[in-house]
C-alpha positions in Angstrom: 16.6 35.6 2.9 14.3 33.0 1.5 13.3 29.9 3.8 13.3 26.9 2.2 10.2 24.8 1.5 10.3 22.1 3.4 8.3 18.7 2.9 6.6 17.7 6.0 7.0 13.7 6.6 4.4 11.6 5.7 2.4 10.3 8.7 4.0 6.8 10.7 0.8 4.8 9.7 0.9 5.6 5.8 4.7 4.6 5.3 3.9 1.5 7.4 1.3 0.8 4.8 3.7 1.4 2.0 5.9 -0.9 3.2 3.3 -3.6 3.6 1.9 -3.2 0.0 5.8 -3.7 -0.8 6.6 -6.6 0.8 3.0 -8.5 0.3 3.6 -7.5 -3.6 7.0 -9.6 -2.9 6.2 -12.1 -0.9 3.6 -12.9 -3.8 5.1 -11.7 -7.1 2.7 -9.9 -8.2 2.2 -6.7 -10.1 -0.2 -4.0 -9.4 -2.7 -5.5 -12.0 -2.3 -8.8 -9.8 -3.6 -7.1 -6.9 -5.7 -5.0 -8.6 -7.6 -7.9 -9.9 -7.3 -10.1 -6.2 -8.5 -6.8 -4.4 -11.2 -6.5 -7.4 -10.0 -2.7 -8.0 -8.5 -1.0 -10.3 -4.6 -0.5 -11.2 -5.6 3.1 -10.2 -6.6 2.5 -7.3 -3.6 0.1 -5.8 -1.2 3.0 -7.3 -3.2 5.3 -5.1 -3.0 3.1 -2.2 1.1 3.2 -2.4 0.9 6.8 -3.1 -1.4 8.2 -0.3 -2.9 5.3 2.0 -5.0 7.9 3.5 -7.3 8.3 0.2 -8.7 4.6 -0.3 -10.9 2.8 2.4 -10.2 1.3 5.8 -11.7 -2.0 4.3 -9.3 -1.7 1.4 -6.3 -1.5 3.9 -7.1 -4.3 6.3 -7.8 -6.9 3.7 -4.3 -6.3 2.1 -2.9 -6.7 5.4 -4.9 -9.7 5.9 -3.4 -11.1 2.7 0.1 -10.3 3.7 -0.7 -11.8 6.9 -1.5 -14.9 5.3 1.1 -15.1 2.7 4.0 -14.5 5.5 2.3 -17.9 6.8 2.9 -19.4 3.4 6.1 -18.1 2.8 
């Protein structure tokens, strides 16, 4: 009998990230080009930031929460 490969879930902190690139993409309207270019990165690099938080820099991460942060304030 074969056992079924099962996906281990992703870690609390990365989905929490996820969701925060989400909404501060909402909150803002903008694309991943418009982050890109705020964050000065690449498109690349914000598509890896959705796709495994764990792979781009702690920097990276805590200025798009800052800017999330602030738009909330805005919203």
């Amino acid at each position: 009998m074969a056992v079924a490969n099962k996906k281990s879930k992703p870690p609390r902190e990365a989905v929490d990230f996820q969701i925060q690139l989400y909404a501060l993409q909402q909150y803002k309207r903008w694309t991943d080009a418009d982050l890109a270019k705020y964050l000065g990165v690449s498109d690349r690099t914000v598509a890896r930031m959705r796709n495994d938080p764990f792979s781009v820099s702690g920097g990276l991460i805590l200025r798009t929460q800052a800017l999330l942060e602030k738009a909330k304030e805005n919203y």
